[in-house]
N, C-alpha and C positions, 0 to 999 in steps of 0.2 A: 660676269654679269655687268652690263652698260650702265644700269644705275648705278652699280657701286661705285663703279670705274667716274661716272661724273661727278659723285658727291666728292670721290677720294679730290680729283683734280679739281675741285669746290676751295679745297682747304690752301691750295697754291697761290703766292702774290705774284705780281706781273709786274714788270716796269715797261715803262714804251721807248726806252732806248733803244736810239737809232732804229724805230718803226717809223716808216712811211706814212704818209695820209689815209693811203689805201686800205693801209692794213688794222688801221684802228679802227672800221666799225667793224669787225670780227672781232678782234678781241674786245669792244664794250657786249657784243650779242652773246660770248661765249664766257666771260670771266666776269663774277662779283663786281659790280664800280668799285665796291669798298676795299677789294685789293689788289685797285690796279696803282700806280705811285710813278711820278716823273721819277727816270733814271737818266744817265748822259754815258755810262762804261767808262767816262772821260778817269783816265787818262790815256786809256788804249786806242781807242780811234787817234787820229788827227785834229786837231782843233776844231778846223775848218767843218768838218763832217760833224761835230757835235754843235757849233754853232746853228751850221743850217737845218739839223734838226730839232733845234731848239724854235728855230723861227719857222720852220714848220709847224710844229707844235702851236706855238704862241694866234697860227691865221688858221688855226684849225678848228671849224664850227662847233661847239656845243656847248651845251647845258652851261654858264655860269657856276654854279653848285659843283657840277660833275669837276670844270677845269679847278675848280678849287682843291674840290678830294685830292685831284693826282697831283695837283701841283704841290700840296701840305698836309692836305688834313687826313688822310688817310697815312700818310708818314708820322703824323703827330700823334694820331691814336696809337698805332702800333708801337713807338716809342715815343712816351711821353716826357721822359727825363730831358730828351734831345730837342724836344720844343722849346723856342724862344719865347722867353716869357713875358718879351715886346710886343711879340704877337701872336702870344698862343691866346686863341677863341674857342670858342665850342665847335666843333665840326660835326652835327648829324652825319651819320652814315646815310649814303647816298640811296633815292629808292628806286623803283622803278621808274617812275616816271620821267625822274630827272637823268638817267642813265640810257635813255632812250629817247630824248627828246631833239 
C-alpha cells in the first residue's frame, strides 16, 4: 500500500551530507523539515569535499527558520541532553510554509 509505505518513510531523519544544491529541493518536497539535520560523514570524505559542501550549504537559498532547524534545532529536539546550554533556545518545529518558502 503507497500510503503506508510514505507514512512508514515519514518516520525517517535525513541529513544533507554531501547533497548538492540540486538535490535539496527534493528532499525539502519529500522529507518532514523537522527531520531533516546538517550532517558532513566527515571524517570519511576528504576535507576538502566536506568543506565545500558546507559552503554550499551556507549560499543555499532558504527559509531562515528552515536553515536554523537543520543546522541545530532539529538536532537539539531530537537530542536534547547534546544541546549547548549557551545556546539552547526553543526551536518550533518547522511548518509548512517556512519549509517551502
Amino acid at each position: 500500500d503507497a500510503s503506508l509505505g510514505r507514512e512508514r518513510l515519514g518516520r525517517f531523519y535525513f541529513d544533507i551530507a554531501l547533497s548538492s544544491p540540486s538535490a535539496l529541493p527534493s528532499l525539502f518536497a519529500f522529507a518532514d523539515p523537522n527531520r531533516v539535520m546538517f550532517g558532513s560523514d566527515f571524517p570519511f570524505p576528504p576535507q576538502p569535499v566536506v568543506v565545500g559542501t558546507a559552503r554550499m550549504w551556507e549560499k543555499f537559498e532558504i527559509d531562515a527558520d528552515l536553515r536554523h532547524a537543520v543546522d541545530r534545532g532539529n538536532a537539539e529536539r531530537l537530542f536534547p541532553r547534546f544541546a549547548d546550554s549557551r545556546h539552547q533556545t526553543f526551536t518550533p518545529p518547522v511548518t509548512a510554509r517556512t519549509a517551502h518558502a
